[in-house]
VMD Tcl script that builds the backbone (N, CA, C; Angstrom):
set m [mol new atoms 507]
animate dup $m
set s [atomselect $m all]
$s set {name element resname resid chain x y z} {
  {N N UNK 1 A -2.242 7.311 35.983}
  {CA C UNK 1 A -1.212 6.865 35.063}
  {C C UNK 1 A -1.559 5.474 34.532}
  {N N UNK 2 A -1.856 5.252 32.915}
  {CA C UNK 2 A -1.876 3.828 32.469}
  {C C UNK 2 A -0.643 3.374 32.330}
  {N N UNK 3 A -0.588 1.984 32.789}
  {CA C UNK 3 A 0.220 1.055 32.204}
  {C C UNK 3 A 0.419 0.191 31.364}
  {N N UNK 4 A -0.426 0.642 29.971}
  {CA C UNK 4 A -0.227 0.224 28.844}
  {C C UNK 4 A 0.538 1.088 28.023}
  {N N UNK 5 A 0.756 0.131 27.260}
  {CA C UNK 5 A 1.838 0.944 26.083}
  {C C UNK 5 A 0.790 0.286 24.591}
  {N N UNK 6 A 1.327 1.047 23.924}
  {CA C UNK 6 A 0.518 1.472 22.469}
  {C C UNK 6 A 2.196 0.966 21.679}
  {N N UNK 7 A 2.330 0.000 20.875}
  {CA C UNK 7 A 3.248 0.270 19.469}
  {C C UNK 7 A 3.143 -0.417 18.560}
  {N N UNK 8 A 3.234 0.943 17.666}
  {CA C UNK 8 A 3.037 0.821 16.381}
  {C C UNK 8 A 4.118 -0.356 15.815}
  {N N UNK 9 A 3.578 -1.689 14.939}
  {CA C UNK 9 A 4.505 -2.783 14.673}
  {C C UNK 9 A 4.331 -2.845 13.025}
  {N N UNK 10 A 3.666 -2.325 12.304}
  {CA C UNK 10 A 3.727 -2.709 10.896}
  {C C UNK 10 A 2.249 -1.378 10.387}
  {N N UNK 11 A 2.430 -2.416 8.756}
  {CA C UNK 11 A 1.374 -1.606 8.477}
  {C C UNK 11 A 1.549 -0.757 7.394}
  {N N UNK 12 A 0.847 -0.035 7.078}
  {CA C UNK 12 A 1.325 1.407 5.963}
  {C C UNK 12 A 1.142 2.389 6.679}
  {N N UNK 13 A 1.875 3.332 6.327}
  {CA C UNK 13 A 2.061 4.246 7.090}
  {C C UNK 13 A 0.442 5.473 7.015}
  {N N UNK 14 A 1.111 6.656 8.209}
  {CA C UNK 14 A -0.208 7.032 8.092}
  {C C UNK 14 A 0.041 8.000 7.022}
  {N N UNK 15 A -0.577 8.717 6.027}
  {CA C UNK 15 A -1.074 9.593 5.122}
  {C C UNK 15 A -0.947 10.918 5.715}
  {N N UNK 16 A -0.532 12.028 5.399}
  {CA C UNK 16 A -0.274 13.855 6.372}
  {C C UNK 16 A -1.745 13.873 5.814}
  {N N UNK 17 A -2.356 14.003 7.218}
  {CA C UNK 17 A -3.785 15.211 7.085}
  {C C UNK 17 A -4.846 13.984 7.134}
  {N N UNK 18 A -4.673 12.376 7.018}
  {CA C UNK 18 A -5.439 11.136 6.751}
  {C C UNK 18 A -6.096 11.786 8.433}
  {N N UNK 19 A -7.159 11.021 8.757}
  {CA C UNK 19 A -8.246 10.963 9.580}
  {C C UNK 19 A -7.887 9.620 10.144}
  {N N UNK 20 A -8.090 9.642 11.550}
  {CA C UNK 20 A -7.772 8.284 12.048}
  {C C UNK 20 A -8.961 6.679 11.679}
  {N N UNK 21 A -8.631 5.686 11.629}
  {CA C UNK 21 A -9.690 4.951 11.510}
  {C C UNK 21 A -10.739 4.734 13.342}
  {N N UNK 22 A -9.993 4.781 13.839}
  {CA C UNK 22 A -10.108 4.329 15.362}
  {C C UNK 22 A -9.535 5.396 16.376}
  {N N UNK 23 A -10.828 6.214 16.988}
  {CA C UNK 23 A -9.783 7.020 18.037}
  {C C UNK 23 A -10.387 6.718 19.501}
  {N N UNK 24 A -9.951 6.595 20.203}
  {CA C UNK 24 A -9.841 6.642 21.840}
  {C C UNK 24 A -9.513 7.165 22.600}
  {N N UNK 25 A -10.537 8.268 23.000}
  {CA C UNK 25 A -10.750 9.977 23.412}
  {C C UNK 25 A -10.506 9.713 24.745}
  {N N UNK 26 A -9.319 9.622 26.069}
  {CA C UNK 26 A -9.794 9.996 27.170}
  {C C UNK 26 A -10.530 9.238 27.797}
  {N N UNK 27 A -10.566 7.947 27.872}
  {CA C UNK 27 A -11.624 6.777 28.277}
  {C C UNK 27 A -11.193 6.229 29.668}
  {N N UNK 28 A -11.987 6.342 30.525}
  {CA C UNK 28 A -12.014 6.211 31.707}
  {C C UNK 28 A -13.062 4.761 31.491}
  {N N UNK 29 A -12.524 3.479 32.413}
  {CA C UNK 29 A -13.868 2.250 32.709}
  {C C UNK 29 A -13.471 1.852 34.224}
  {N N UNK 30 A -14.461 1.957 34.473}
  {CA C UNK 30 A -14.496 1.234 36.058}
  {C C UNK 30 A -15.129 -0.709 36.183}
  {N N UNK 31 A -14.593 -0.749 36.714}
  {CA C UNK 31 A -15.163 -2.369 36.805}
  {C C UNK 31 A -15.111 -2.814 38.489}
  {N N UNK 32 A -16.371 -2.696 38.183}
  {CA C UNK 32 A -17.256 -2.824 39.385}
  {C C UNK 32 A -16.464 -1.244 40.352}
  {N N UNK 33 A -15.977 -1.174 41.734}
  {CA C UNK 33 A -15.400 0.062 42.041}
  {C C UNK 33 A -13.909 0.357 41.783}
  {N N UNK 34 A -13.498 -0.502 40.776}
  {CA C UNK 34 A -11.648 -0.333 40.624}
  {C C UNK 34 A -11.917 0.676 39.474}
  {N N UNK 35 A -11.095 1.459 38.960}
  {CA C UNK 35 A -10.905 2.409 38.009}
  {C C UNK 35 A -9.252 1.472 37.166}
  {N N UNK 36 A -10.180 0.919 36.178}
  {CA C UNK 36 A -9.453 -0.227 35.641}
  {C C UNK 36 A -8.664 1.029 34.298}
  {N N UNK 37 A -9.378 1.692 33.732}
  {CA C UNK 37 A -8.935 2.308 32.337}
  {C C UNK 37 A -9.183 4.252 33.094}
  {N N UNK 38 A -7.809 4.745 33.228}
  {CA C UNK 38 A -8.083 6.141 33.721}
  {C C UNK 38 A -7.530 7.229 32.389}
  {N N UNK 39 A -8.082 7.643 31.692}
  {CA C UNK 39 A -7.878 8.735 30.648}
  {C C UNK 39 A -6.947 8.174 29.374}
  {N N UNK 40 A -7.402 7.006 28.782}
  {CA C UNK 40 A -6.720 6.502 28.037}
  {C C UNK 40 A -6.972 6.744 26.513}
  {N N UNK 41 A -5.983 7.207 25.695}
  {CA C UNK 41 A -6.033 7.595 24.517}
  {C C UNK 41 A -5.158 7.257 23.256}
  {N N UNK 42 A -5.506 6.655 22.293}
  {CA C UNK 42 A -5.021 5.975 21.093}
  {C C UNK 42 A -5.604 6.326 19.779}
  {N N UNK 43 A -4.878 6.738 18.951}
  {CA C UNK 43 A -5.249 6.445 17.509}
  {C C UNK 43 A -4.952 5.573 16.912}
  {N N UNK 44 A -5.575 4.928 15.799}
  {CA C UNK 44 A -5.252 3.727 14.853}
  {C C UNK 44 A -5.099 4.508 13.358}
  {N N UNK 45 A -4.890 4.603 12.604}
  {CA C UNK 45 A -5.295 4.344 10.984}
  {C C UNK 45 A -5.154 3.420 10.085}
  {N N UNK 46 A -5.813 3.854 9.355}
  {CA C UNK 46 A -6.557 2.843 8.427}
  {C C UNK 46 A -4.885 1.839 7.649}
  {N N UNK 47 A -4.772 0.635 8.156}
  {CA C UNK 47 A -3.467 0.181 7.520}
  {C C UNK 47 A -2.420 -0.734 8.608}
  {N N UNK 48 A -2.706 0.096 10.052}
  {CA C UNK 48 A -1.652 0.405 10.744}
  {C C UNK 48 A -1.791 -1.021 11.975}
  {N N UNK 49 A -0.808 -1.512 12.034}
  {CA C UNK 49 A -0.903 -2.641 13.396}
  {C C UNK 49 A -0.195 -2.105 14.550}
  {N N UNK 50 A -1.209 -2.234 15.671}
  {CA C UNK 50 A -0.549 -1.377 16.976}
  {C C UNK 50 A -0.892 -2.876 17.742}
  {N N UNK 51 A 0.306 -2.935 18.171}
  {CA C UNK 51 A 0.846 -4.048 19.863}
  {C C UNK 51 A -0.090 -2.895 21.587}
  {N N UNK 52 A -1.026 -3.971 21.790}
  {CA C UNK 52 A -1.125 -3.036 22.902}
  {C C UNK 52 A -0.787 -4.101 24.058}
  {N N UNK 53 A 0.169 -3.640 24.838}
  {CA C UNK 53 A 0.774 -4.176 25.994}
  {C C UNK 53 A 0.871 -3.812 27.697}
  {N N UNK 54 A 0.949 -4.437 28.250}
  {CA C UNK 54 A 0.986 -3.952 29.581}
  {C C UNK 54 A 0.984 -5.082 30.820}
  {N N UNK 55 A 1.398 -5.028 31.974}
  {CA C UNK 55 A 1.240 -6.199 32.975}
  {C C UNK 55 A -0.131 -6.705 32.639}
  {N N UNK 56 A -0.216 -8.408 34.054}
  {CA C UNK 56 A -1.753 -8.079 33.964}
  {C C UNK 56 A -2.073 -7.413 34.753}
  {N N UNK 57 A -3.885 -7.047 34.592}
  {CA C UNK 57 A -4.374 -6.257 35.323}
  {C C UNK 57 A -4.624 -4.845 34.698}
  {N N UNK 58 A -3.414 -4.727 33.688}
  {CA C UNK 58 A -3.510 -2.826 33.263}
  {C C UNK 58 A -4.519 -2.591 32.685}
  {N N UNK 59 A -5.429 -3.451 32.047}
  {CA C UNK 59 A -6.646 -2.925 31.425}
  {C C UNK 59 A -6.855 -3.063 29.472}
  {N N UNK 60 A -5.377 -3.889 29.349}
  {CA C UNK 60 A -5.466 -4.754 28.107}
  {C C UNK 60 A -6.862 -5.239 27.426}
  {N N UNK 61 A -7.268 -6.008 27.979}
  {CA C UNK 61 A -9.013 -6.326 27.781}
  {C C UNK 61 A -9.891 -5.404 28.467}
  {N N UNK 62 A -9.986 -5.007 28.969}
  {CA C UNK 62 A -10.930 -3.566 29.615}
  {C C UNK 62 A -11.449 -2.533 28.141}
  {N N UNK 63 A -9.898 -2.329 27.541}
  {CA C UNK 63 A -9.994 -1.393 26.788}
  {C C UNK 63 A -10.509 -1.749 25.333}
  {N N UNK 64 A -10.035 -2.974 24.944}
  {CA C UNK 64 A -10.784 -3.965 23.788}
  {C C UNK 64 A -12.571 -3.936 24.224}
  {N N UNK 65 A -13.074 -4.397 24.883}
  {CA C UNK 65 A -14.187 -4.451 25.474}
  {C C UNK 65 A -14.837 -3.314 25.601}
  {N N UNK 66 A -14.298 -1.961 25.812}
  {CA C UNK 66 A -14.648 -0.323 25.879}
  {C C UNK 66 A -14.748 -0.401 24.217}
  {N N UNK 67 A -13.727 -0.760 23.887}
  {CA C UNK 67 A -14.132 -0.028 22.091}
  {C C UNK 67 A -15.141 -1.259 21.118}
  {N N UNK 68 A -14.969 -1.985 21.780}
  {CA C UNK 68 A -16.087 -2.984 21.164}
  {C C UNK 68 A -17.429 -2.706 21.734}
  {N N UNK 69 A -17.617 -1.689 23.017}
  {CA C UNK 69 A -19.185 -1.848 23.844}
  {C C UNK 69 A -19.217 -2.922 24.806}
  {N N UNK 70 A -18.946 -3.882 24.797}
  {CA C UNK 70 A -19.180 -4.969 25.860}
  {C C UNK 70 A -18.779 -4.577 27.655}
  {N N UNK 71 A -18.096 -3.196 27.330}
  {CA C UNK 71 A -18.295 -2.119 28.594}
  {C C UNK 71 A -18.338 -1.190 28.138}
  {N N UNK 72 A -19.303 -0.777 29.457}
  {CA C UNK 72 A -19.315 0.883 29.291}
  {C C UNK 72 A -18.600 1.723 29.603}
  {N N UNK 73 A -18.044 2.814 28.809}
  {CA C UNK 73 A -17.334 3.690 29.623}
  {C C UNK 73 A -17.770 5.112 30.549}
  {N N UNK 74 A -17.137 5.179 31.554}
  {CA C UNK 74 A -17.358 5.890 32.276}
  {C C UNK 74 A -17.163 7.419 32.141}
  {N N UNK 75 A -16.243 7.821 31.240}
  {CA C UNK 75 A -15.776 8.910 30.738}
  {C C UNK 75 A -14.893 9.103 29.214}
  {N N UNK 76 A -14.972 9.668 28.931}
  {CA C UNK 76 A -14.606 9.731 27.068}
  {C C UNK 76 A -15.104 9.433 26.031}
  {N N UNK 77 A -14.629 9.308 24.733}
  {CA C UNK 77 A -15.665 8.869 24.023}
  {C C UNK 77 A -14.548 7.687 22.796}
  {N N UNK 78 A -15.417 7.018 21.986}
  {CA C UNK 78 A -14.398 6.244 20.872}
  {C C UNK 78 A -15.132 6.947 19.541}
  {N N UNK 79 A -14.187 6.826 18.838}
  {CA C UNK 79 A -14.825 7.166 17.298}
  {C C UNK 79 A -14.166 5.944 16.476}
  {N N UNK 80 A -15.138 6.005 15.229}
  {CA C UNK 80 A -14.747 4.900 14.448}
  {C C UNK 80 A -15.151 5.600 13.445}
  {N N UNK 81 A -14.650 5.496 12.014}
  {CA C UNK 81 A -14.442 6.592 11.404}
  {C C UNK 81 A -15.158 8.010 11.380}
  {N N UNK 82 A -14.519 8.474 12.104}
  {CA C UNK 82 A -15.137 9.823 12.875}
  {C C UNK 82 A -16.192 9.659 13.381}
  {N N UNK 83 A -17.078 8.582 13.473}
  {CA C UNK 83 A -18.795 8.803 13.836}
  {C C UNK 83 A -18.213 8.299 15.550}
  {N N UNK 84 A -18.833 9.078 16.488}
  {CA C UNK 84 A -19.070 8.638 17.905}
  {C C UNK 84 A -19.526 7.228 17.726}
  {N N UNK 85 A -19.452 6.472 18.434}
  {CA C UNK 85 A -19.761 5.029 18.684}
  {C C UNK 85 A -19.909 4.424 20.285}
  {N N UNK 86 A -19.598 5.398 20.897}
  {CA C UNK 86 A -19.346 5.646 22.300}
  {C C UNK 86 A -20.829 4.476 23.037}
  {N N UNK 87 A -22.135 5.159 22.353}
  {CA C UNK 87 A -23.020 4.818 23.036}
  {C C UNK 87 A -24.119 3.577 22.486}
  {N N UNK 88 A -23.254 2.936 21.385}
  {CA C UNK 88 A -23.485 1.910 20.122}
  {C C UNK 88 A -23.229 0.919 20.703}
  {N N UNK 89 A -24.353 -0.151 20.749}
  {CA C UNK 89 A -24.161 -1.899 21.255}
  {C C UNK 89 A -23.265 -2.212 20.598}
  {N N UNK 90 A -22.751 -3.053 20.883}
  {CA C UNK 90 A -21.721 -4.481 20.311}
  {C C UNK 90 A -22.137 -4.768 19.064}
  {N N UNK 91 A -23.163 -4.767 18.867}
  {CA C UNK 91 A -23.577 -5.700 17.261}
  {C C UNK 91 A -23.650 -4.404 16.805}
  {N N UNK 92 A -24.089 -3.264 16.768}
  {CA C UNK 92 A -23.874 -2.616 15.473}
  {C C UNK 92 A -22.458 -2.002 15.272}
  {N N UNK 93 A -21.319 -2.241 16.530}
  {CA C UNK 93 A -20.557 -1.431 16.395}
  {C C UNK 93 A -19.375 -2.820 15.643}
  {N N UNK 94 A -20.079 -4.254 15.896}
  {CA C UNK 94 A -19.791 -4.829 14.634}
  {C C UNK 94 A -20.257 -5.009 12.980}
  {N N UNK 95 A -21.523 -4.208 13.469}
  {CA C UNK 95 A -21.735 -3.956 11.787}
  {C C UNK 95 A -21.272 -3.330 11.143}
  {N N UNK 96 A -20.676 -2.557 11.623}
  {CA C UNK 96 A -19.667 -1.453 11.721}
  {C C UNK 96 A -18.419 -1.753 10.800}
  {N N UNK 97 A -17.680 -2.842 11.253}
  {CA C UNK 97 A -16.782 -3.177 10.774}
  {C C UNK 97 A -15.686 -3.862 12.061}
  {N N UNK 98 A -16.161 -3.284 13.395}
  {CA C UNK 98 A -15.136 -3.700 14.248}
  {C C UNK 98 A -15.122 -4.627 15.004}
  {N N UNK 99 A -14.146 -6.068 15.007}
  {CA C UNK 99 A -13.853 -7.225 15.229}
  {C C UNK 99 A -13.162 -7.004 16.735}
  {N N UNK 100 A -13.201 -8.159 17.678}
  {CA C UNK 100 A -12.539 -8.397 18.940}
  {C C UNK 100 A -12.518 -9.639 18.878}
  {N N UNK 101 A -11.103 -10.747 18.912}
  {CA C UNK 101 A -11.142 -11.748 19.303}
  {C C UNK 101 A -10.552 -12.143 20.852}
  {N N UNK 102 A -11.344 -12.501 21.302}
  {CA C UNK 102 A -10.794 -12.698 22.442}
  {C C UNK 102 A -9.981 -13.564 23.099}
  {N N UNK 103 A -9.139 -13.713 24.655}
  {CA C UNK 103 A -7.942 -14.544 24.902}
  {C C UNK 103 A -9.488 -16.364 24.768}
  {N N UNK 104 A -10.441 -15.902 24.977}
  {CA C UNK 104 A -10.805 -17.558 25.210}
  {C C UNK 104 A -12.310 -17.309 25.405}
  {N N UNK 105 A -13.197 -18.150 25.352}
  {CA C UNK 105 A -14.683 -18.069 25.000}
  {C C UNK 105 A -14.774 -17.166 23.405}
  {N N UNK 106 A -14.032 -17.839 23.011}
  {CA C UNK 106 A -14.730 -16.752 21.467}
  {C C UNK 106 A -14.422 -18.108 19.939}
  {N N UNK 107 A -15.468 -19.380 20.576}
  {CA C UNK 107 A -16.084 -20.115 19.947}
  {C C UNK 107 A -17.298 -20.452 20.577}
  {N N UNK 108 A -18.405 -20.975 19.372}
  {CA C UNK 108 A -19.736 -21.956 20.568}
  {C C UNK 108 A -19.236 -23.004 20.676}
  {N N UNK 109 A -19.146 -23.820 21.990}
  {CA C UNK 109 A -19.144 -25.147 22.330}
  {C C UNK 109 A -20.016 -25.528 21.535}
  {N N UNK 110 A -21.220 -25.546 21.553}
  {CA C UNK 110 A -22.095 -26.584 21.315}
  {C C UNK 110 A -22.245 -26.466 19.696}
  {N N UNK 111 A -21.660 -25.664 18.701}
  {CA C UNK 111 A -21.860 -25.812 17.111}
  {C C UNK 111 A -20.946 -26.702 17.104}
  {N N UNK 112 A -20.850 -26.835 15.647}
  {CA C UNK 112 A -20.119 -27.358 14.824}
  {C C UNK 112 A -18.820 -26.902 14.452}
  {N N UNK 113 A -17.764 -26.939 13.861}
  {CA C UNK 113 A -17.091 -26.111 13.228}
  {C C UNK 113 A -17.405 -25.080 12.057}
  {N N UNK 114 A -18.018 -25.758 11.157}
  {CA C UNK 114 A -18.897 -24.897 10.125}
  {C C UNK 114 A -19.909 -24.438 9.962}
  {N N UNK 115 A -20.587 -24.459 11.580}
  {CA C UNK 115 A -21.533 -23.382 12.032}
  {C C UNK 115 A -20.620 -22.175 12.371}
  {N N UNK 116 A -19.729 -22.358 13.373}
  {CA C UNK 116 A -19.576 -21.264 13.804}
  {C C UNK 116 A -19.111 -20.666 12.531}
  {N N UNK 117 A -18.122 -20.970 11.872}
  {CA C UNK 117 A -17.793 -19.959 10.895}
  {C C UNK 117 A -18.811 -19.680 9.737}
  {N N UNK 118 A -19.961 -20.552 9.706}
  {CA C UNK 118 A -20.793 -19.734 9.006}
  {C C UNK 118 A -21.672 -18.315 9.609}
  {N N UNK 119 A -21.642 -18.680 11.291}
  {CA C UNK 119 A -22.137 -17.301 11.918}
  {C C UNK 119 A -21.120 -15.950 11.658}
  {N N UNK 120 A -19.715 -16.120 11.488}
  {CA C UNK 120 A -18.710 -15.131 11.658}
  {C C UNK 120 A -18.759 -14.401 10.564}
  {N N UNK 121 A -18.535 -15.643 9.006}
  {CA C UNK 121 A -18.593 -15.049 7.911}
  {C C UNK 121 A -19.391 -15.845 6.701}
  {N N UNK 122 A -20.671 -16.202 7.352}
  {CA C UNK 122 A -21.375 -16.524 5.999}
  {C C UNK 122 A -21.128 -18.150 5.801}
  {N N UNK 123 A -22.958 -18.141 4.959}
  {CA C UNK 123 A -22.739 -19.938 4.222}
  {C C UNK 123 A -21.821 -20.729 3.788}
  {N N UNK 124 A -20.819 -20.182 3.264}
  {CA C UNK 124 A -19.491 -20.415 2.844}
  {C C UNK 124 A -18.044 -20.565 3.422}
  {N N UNK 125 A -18.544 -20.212 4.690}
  {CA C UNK 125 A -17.308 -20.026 5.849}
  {C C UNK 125 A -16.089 -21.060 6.038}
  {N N UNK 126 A -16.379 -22.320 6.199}
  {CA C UNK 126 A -15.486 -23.480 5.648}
  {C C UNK 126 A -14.985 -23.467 4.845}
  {N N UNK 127 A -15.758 -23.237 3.789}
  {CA C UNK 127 A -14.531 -23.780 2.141}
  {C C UNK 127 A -13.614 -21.965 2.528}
  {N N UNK 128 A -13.832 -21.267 3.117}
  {CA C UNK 128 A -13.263 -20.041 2.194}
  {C C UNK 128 A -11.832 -19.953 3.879}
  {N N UNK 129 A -12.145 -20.765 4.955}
  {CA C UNK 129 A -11.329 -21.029 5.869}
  {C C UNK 129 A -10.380 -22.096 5.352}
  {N N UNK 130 A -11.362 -23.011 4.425}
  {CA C UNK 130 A -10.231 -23.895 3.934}
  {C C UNK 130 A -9.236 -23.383 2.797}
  {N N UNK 131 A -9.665 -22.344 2.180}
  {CA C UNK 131 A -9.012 -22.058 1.085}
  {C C UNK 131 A -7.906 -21.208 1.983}
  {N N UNK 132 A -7.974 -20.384 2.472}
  {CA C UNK 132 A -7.196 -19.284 3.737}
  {C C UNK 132 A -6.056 -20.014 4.022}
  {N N UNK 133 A -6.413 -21.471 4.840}
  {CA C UNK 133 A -5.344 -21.619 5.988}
  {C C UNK 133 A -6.202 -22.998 5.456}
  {N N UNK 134 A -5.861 -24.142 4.455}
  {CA C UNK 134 A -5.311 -24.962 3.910}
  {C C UNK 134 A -5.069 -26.144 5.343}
  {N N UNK 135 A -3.540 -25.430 5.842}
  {CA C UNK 135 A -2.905 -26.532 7.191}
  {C C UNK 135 A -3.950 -26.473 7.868}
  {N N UNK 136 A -4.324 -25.818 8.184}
  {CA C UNK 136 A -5.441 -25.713 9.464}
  {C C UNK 136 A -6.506 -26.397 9.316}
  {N N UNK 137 A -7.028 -26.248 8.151}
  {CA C UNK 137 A -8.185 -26.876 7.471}
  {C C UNK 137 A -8.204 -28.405 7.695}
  {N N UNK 138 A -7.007 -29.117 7.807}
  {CA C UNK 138 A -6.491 -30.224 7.279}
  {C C UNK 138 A -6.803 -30.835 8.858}
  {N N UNK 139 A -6.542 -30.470 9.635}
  {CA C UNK 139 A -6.625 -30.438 10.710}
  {C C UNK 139 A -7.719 -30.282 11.974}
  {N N UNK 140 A -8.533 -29.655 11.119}
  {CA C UNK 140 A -10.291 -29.690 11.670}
  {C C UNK 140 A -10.996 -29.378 10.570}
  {N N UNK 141 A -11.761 -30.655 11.302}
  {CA C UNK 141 A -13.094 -31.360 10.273}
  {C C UNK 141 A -14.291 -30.063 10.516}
  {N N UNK 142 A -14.377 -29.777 9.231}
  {CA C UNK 142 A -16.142 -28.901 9.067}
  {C C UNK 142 A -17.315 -29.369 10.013}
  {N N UNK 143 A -17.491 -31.062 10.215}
  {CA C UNK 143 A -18.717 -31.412 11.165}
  {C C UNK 143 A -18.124 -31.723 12.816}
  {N N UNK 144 A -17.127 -31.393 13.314}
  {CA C UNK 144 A -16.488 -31.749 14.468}
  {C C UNK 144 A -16.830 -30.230 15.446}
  {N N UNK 145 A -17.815 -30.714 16.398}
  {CA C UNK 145 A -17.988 -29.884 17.406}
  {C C UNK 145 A -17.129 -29.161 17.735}
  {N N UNK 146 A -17.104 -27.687 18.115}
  {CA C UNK 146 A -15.914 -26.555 18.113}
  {C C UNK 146 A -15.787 -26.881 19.691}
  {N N UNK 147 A -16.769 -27.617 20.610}
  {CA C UNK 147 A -15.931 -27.625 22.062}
  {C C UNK 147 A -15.245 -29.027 22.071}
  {N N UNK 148 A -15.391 -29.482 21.032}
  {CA C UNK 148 A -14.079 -30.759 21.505}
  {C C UNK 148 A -12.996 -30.311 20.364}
  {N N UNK 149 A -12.522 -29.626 20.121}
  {CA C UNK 149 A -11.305 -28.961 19.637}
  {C C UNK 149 A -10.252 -28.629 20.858}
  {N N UNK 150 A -9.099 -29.426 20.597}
  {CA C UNK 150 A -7.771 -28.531 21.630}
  {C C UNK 150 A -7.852 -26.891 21.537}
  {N N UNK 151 A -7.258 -26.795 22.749}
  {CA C UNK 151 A -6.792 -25.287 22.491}
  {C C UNK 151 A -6.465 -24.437 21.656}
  {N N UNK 152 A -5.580 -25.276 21.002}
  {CA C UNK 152 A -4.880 -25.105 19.941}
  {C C UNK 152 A -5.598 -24.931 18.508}
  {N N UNK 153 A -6.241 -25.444 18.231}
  {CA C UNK 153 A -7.260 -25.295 17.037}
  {C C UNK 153 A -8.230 -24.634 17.949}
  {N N UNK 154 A -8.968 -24.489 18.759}
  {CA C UNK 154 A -10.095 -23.403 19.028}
  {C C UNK 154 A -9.726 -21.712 18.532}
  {N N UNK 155 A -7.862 -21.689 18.837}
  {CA C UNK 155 A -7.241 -20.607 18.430}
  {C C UNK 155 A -7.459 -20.410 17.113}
  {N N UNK 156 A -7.152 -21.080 16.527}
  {CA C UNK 156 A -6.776 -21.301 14.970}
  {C C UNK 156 A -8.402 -21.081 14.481}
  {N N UNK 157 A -8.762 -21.507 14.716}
  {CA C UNK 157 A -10.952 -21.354 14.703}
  {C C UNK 157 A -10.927 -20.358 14.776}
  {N N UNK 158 A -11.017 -19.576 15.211}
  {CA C UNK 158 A -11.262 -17.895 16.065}
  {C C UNK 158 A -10.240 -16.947 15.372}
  {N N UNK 159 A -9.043 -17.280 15.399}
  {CA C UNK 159 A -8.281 -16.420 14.561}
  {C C UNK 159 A -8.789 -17.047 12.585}
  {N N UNK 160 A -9.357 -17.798 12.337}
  {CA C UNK 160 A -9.696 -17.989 10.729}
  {C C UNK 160 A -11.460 -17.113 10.784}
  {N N UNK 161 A -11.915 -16.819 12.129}
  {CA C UNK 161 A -13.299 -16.153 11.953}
  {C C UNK 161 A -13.245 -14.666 12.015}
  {N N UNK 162 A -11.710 -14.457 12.798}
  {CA C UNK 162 A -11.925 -12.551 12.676}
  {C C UNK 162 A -11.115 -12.616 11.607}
  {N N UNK 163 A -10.063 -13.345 10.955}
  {CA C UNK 163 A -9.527 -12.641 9.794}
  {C C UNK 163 A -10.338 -12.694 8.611}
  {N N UNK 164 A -10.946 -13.345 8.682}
  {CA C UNK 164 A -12.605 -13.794 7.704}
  {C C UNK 164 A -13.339 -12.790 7.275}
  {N N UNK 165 A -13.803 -12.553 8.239}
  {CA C UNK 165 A -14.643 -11.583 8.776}
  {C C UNK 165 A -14.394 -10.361 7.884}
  {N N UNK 166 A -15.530 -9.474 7.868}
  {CA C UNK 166 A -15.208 -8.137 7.096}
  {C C UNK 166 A -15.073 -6.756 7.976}
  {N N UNK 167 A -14.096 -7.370 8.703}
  {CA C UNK 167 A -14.013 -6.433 9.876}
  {C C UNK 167 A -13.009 -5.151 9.403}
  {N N UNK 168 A -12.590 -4.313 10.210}
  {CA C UNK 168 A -12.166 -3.058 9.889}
  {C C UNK 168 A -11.169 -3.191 10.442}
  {N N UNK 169 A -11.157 -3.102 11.608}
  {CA C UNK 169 A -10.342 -2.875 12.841}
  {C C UNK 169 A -10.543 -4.041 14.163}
}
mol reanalyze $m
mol bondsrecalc $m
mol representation Tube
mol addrep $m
């Protein structure tokens, strides 16, 4: 039995007969000998914002990490628009289109600010973060190392690189 919950919070609705963008067949992950993710299954479509929730421990990040690759799963499979992806590294299954930001480590310490976002989304990554989110901008400098940033702007960093980003899902 999982103890996550799946809900649907916004979005456009889905289309009768539309194809999911994101499916999550039955996915079993073990980490290390715990059976962290046991037969877990979700659809997304193309539009749609789903809340995924649960204590800690239920496998919240387990399952981000399963559909991104950064684990393997032990049983089931993911699709991303219909193509299996199941057995696809991390980088192509972000070439892909599919983004994970994570609760923390998801800046480089040691860049810049307008390195990292030129790694996320290109030469241009600053001005087009500054054009985005303006306040934010105002607030961290383009040449100011991303590990001496508060918390608080490392967030704001990371959330201006996946919404950036030409991600899918």
């Amino acid at each position: 039995m999982s103890l996550l919950n799946f809900e649907w919070i916004g979005g456009q609705k889905r289309e009768a007969g539309g194809a999911p963008l994101l499916q999550v067949k039955h996915v079993s992950v073990r980490v290390g000998q715990r059976l962290v993710l046991d037969d877990v299954s979700l659809e997304v479509f193309e539009g749609e914002q789903v809340r995924i929730t649960g204590p800690n421990g239920a496998g919240k990040s387990t399952l981000l990490n399963a559909i991104t690759g950064v684990l393997p799963l032990d049983e089931g499979r993911v699709l991303f628009k219909g193509e299996d992806i199941s057995k696809l590294p991390t980088h192509e299954r972000t070439a892909r289109g599919i983004r994970y930001m994570r609760q923390r480590d998801n800046v480089f310490p040691s860049l810049t600010v307008s390195e990292n976002l030129q790694l996320a989304i290109g030469k241009d990554g600053y001005e087009r973060f500054r054009e985005r989110f303006p306040e934010w901008a105002q607030d961290i400098a383009a040449n100011q190392p991303a590990g001496m940033l508060s918390g608080g702007q490392k967030q704001k960093l990371a959330w201006g690189m996946a919404v950036l980003s030409s991600g899918e899902i």
